[in-house]
C-alpha positions as CSV (number, residue, x, y, z in Angstrom):
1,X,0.0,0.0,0.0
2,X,2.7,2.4,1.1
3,X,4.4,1.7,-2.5
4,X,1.3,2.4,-4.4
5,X,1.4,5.9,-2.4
6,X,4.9,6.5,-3.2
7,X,4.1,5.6,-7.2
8,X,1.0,8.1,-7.2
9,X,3.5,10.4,-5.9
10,X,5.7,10.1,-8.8
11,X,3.0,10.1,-11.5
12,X,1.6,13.9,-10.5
13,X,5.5,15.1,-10.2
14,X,5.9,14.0,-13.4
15,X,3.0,14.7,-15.1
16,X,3.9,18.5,-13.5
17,X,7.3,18.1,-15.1
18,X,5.7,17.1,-18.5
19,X,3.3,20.0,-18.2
20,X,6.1,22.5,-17.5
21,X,8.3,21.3,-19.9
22,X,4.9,21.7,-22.7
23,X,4.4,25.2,-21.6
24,X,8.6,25.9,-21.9
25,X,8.5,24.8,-25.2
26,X,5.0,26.9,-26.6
27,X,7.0,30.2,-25.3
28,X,9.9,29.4,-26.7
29,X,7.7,28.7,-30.2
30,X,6.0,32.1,-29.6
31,X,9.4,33.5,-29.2
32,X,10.6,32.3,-32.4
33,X,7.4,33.3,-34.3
34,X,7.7,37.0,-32.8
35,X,11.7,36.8,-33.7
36,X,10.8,35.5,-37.6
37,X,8.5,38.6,-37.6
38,X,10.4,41.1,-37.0
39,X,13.0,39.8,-39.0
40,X,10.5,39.7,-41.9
């Protein structure tokens, strides 16, 4: 049971990882976009 706890625990730390990793990479793709339009 305690194990079980311990996994759970692991799943939402990593599913927060994966979420701030997502939301790293869409502002890093907005940068881009706003750097290719001022460059065009």
């Amino acid at each position: 049971m305690k194990t079980h706890k311990r996994r759970a625990k692991q799943l939402v730390k990593a599913k927060a990882k994966l979420e701030n990793a997502e939301r790293r990479a869409r502002e890093a793709a907005e940068a881009v976009a706003t750097l290719e339009e001022g460059a065009a």
